[in-house]
PATORRO-90507 format. One record per atom (N, C-alpha, C): x, y, z. Coordinates in steps of 0.05 Angstrom, whole numbers, plus 5000, padded with zeros to 4 digits. Layout:
// PATORRO-90507
XYZ
...
This chain:
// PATORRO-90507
357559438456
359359378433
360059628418
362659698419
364059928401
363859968377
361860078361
362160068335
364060208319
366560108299
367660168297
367560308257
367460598255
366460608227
368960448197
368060368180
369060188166
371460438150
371660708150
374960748133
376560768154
375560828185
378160728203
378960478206
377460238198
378259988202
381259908180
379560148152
381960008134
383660218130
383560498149
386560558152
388760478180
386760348196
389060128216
389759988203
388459718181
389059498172
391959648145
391059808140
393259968114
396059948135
396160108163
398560168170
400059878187
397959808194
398859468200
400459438181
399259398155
401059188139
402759268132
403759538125
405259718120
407959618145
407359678171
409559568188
411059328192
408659088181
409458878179
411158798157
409958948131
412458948107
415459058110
415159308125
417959388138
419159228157
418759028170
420058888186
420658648177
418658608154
419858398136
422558418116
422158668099
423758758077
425358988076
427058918104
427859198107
430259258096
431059468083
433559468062
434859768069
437559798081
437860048090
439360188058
438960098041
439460308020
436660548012
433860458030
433060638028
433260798047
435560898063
435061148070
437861288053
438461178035
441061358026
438961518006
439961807985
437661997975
437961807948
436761827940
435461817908
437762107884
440062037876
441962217861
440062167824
441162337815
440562277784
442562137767
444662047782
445761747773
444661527778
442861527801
441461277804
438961277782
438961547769
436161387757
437161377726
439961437724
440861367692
441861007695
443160937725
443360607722
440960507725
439260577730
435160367740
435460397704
435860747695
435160627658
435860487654
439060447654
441460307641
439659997646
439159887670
438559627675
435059607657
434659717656
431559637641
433259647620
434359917602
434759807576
436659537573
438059427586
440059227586
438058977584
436159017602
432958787601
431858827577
430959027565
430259067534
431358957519
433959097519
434759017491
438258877509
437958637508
440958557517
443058557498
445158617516
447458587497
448158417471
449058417441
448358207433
451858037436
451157747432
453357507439
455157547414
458257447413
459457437391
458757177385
458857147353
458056797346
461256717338
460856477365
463456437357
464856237328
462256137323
461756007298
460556147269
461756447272
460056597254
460556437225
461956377217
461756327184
459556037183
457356017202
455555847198
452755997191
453956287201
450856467195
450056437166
447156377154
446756357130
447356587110
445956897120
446557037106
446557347120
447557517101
450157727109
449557887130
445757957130
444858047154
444757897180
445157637178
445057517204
447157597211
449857757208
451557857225
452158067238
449458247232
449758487240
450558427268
448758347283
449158307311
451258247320
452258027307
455058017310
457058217310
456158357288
458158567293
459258837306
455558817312
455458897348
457958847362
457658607379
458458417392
461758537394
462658497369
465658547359
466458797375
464158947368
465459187380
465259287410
465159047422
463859067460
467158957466
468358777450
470458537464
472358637469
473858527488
477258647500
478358807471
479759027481
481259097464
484859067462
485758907440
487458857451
490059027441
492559117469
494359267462
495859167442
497659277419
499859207410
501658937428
502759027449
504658807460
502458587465
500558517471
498058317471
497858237443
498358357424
496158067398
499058027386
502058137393
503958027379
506157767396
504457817426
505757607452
505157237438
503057257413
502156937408
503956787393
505656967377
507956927355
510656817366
511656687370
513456597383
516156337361
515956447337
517456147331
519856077347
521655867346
524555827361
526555897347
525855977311
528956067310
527356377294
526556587302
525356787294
526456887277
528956967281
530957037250
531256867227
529556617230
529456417197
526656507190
524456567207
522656667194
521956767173
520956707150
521556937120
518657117122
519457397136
517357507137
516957727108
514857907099
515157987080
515158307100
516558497088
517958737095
520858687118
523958707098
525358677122
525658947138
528058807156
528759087174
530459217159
529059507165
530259747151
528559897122
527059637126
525159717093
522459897102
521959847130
519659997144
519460007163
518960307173
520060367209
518160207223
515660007222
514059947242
516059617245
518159577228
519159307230
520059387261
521959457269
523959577297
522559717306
519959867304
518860047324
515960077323
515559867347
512259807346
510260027343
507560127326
505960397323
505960327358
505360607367
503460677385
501160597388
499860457415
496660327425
494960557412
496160777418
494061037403
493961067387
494860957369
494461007337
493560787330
493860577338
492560277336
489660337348
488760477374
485360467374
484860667359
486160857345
485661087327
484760827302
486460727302
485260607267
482560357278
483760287293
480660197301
478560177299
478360427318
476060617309
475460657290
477060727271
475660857243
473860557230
475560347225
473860067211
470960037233
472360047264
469560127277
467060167264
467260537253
465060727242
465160607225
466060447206
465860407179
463860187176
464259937202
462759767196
459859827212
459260007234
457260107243
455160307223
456660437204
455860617203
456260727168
457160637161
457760647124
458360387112
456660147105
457859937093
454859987074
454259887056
452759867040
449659587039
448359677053
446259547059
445059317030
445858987058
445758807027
443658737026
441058857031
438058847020
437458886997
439359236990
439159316977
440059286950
441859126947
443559006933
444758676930
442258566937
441958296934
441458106918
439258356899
438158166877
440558286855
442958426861
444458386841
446158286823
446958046848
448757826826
447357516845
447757236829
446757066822
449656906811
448956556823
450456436814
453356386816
455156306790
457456266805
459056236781
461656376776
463456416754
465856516763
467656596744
470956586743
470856916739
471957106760
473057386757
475157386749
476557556726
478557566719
478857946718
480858016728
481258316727
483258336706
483258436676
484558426661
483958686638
485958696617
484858946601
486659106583
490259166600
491959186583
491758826560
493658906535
494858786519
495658536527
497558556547
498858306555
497358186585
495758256600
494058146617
491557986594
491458126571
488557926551
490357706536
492357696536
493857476518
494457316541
495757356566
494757156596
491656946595
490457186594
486857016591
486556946574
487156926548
487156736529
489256396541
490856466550
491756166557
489656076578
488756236597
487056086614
484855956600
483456116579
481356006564
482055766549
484455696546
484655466531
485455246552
486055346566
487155096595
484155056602
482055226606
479655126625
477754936588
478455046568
477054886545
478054576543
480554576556
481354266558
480254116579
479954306600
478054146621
475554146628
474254246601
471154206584
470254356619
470854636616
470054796643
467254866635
464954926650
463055076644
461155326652
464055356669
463255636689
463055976670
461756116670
461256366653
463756546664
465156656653
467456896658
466357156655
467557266671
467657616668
468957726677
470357876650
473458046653
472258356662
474058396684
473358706692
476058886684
475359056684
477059246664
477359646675
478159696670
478160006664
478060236647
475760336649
474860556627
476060496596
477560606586
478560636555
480960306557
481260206571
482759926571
481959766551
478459646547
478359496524
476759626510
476959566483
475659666457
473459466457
470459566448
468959356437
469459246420
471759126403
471659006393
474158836393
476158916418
477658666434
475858556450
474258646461
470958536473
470158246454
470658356435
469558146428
470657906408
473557996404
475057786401
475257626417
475557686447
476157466462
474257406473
471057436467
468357366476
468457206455
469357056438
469456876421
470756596427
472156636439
473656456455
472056326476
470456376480
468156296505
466156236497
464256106511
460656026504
459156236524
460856386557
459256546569
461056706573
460456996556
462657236571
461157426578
462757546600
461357806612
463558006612
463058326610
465958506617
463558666634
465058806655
465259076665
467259166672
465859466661
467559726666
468359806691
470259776716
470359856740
469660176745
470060276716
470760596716
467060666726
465460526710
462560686707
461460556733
459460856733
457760986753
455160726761
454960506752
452860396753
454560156780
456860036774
458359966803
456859956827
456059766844
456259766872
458059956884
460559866883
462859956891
463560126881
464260396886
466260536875
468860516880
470860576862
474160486866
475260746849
477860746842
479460916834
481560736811
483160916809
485260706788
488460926783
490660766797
493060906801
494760866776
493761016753
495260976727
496360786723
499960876718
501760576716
503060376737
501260446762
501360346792
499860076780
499959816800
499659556801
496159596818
494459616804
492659696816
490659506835
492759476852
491059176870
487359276878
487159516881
484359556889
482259506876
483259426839
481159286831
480359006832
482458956844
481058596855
478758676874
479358756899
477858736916
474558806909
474358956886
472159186875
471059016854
472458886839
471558626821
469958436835
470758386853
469058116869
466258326875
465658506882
464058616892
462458716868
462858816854
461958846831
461158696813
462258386820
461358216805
458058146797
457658086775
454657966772
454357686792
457457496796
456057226809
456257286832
454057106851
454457126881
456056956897
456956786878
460156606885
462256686860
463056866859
465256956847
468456756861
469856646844
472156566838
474156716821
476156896833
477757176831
479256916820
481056996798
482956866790
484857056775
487557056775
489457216768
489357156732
490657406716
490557256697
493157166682
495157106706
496956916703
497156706713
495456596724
493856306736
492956106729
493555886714
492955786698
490655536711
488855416708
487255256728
489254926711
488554766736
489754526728
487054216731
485254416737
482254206741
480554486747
478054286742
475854536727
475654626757
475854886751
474655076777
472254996787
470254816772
467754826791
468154576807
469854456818
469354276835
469854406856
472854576869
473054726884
470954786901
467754926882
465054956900
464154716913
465054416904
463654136916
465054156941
467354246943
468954126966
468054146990
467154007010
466754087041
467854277048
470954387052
471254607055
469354917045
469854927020
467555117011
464655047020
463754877015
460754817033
459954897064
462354897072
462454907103
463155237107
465355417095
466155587105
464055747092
463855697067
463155927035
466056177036
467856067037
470556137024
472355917024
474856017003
476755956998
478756046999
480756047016
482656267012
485356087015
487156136992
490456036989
492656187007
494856027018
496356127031
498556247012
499756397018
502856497007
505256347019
508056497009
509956347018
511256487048
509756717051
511256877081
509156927101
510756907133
508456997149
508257307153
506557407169
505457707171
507857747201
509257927206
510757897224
509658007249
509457857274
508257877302
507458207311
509358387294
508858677310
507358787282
506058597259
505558797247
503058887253
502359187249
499559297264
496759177261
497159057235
493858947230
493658737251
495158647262
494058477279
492058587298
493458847315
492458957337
489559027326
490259157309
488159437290
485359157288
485958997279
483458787281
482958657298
484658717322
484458587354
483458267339
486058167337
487257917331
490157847337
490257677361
493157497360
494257527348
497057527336
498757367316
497857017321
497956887297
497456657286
500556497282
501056357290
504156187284
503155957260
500155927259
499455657242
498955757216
499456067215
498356197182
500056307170
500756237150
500756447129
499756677119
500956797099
500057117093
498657017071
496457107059
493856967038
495357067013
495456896986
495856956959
492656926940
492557076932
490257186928
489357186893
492157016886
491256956854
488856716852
488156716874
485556566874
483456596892
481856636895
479656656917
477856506911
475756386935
472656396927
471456546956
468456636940
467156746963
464656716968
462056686977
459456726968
458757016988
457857196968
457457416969
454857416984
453457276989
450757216998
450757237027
453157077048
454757087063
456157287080
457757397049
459657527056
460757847043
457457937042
457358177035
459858477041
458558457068
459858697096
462458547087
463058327097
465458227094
468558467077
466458337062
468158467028
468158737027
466958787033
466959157039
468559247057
468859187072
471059227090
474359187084
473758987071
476558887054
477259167037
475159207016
475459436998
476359627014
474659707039
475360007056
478459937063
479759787065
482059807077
483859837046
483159627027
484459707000
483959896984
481960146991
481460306969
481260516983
479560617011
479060907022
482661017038
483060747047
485160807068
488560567057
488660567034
489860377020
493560497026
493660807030
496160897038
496760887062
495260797079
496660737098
495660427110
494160287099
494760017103
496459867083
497259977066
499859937039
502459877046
502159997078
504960127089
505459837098
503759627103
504659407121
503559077117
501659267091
500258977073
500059037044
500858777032
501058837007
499458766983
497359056979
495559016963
493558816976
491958776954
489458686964
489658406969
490958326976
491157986980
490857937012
492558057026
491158097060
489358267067
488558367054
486158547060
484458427057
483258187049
481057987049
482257817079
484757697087
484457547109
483957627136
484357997134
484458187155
481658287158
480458307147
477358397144
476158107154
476857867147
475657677155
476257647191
478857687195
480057637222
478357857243
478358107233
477458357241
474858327254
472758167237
469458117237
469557787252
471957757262
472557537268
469757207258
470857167238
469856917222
471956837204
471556597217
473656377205
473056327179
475356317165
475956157129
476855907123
475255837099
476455647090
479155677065
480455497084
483355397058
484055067068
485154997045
487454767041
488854757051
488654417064
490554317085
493654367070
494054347055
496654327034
496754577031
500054687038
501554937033
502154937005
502355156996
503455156965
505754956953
506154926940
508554846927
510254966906
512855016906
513955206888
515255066864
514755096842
515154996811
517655166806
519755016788
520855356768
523455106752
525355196753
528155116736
530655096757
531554846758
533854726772
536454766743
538354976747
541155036724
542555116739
544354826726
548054896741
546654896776
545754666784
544954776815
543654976827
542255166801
541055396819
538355396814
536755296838
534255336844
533055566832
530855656809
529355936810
526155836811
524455786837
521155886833
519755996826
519056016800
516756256793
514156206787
513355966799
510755906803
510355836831
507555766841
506555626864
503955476850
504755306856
502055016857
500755076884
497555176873
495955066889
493854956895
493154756919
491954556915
488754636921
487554406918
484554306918
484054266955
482254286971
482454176993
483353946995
482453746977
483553496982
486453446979
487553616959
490553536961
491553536933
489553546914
490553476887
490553816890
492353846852
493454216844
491454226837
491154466840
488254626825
489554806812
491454966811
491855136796
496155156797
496455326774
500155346769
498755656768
499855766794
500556086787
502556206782
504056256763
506556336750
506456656750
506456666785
506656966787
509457116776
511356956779
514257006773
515156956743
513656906741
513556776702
514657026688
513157346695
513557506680
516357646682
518257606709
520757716711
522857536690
523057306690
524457176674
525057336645
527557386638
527557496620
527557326590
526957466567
526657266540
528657106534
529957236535
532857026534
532856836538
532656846575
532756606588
531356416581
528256456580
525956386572
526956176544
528456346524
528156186505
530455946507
531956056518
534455846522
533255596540
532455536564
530455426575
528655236553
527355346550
525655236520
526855086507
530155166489
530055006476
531654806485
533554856507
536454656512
535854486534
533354636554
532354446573
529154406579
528554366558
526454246553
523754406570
524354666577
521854916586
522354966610
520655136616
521355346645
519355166671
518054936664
517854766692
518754526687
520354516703
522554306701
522554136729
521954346750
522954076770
521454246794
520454166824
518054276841
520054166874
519854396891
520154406921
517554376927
516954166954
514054106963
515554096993
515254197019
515854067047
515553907047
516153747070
515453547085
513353607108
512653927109
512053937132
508754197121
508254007100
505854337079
503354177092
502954007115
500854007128
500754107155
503454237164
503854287191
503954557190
502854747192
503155007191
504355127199
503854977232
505255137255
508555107254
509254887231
512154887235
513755147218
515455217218
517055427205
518955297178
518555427155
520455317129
522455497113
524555307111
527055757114
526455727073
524855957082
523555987054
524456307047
524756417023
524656637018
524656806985
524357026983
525357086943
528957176941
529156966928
531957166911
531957156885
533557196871
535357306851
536257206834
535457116796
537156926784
538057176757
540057216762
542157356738
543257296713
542257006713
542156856695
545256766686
547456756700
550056756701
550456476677
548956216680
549356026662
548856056643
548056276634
546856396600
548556396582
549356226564
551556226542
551456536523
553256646525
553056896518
550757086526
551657066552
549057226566
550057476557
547557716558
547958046550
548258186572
550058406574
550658546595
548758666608
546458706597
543858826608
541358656612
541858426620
540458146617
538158236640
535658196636
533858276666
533958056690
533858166716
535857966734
531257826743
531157556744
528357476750
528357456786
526557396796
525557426819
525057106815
526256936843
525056756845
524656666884
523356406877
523456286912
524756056911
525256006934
525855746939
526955656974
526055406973
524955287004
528255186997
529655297015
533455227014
532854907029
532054797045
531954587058
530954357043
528954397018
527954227015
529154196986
529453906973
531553846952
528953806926
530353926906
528854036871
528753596866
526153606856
523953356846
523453366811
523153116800
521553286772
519053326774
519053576755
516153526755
512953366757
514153236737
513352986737
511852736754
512852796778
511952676799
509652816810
508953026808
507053146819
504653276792
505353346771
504053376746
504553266721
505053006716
506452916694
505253126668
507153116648
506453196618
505453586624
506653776643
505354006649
506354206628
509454116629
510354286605
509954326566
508754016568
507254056543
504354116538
502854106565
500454296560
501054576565
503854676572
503355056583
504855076546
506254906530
506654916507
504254926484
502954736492
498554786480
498154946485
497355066497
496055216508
496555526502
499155556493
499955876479
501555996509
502355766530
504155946554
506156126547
507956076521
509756186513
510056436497
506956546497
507156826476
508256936470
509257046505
510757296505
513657236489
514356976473
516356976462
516157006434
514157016420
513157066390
512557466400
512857596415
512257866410
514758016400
């Protein structure tokens, strides 16, 4: 008998199995060499096993709060990018020239001549870095506002005599939400501070100018300074701030607005305007978003938001209205799309009302002028008369109106079609000169109004009975005692 010593047994048994594994598992990629690209994809695939890509939520406005989106916004920045002729191919109405878009042709070269894809992933990019890499960490700034109240950005003379009518419109509707007027540097006196902190049971002011701000902002002298909306919400003490214009008058107490399912569900609110965003304009691309046929361009004399939510959000909004405001100025106006574009951008859906605005104003001698928009409650009832156009009307008119036809809302355009979005309404602003003015003055100021040409002037009445003798309570008519 051969005795056979025991480390040759187990280096036959070693090369056995060894051959048998090769005849089992044989893979001719190993005889190709081993490059040092193969060993940055073996990384690539472990780290991809580590740490996986993260998913976009396609339900993001269900995340509870502002850090649950980081990931998401990851995500955002992995997805197709889409060219110019791609996010404006969704826009399609059938009669495109009734469209009432806001900038016509000739008023701005991107109307007739689409930016360049390169300048569109140029700006891209930049909100890119912005939301990667400079937004303001909401850990850090969480325990700073609480709760839920009425922003008002106000401070000249005649914006605090505005918020005095609102204060007496929300005292009739026994409101109990706390206000706080934001302002700029030398704008209010402490002791217009506190005239009209008398008027209230909860007032708050800040200074946008001082250094203690979240936000920092700027301020364009006798420019229309839309960047302090966006900077007000953010700066606000509440964490559901309700932005309200302070030519806005509420028509039911702002705090139900927060009951509504809509707000429960989205944690915003956002109102439509009367024009759409036109298919080639850049923000679509720049936020790699479609054009929308079912939206409107957002009016912004009202918001809600919960900041809790929708921290990053809002910051982003700001970055487009305040760092880079000259050249997103060029194709949006002021800060009112810059909240629906920052939303579209971070892609999370908003809440608004099924019901399109409705336009208020004065039917004379046959001529339609809108200088308000009614807008509604989710459910359908007004929530608010914003008499953005209120202020072009000249005194004259104003008083003639007043006295011979019984005040400046007289009679309301509503579609037939302010639940259908997707349909088109030949809507637009013109021009009242006031030609029926009995001894009108040669230098008469010409007002700005709207009106839906299709749809035929209602009274008031039917939609707000008794409105013109509460905007008469209420002190609507100041500006005619100055």
């Amino acid at each position: 008998m051969t005795i056979v010593h025991r480390p040759f047994r187990i280096l036959v048994a070693a090369v056995a199995a060894g051959l048998i594994y090769c005849l089992l598992f044989w893979n001719e990629d190993w005889t190709r060499p081993f490059h040092s690209s193969d060993r940055s994809q073996a990384s690539s695939a472990a780290d991809s096993a580590s740490f996986p890509i993260p998913e976009l939520v396609e339900d993001a406005h269900t995340l509870p709060v502002a850090d649950a989106f980081l990931p998401h916004f990851k995500a955002i920045m992995q997805i197709p990018r889409l060219t110019m002729a791609e996010a404006k191919s969704a826009c399609n109405w059938p009669m495109m020239h009734e469209v009432n878009f806001q900038f016509a042709v000739g008023q701005s070269d991107w109307v007739t001549q689409d930016r360049s894809d390169a300048e569109i992933e140029m700006r891209r990019g930049e909100w890119y870095d912005f939301v990667d890499k400079g937004m303001l960490p909401y850990e850090k700034y969480k325990d700073r506002f609480e709760g839920r109240g009425i922003v008002i950005v106000a401070g000249n003379q005649k914006s605090l005599k505005r918020v005095r009518v609102i204060l007496r419109a929300l005292t009739k509707l026994r409101c109990q939400l706390p206000i706080e007027v934001h302002y700029w540097g030398d704008e209010m006196t402490e002791e217009s501070q506190k005239r009209i902190a008398s008027l209230w049971h909860k007032m708050h002011f800040n200074d946008l100018s001082a250094s203690s701000n979240i936000l920092k902002t700027n301020h364009d002298g006798e420019f229309i300074n839309y960047q302090l909306k966006t900077a007000a919400v953010i700066n606000s003490r509440f964490a559901e701030p309700l932005l309200l214009d302070s030519d806005n008058i509420p028509i039911m107490d702002p705090a139900l607005l927060y009951e509504s399912t809509t707000y429960k569900e989205y944690g915003t609110l956002f109102w439509p305007d009367i024009a759409r965003t036109r298919p080639n304009n850049p923000m679509w691309a720049i936020t790699n978003t479609q054009c929308r046929v079912n939206e409107y361009e957002q009016e912004s004399g009202q918001l809600i938001v919960d900041k809790r939510r929708y921290f990053y959000h809002l910051q982003l909004a700001a970055w487009f209205n305040n760092e880079h405001a000259d050249y997103y100025n060029q194709f949006l106006l002021g800060d009112k799309d810059m909240f629906r574009f920052a939303w579209h951008a971070l892609k999370t859906k908003y809440g608004f009302p099924s019901k399109w605005l409705t336009s208020v104003g004065t039917m004379t001698d046959g001529y339609y002028c809108g200088h308000s928009f009614a807008q509604h409650h989710p459910d359908g009832r007004i929530a608010f008369m914003h008499g953005g156009l209120v202020k072009t009307i000249a005194k004259e008119v104003m008083q003639w109106q007043r006295a011979s036809r019984g005040g400046i809302f007289q009679v309301y355009k509503r579609s037939d079609f302010d639940e259908q979005h997707v349909v088109n309404v030949n809507v637009s602003i013109k021009y009242d000169i006031g030609n029926y003015l009995p001894n009108r003055p040669l230098n008469l100021d010409t007002a700005a109004c709207t009106d839906l040409y299709d749809v035929i002037a209602r009274p008031m009445d039917e939609i707000l009975p008794g409105f013109e003798e509460t905007f008469e309570d209420i002190g609507g008519y100041w500006m005619l005692e100055e």
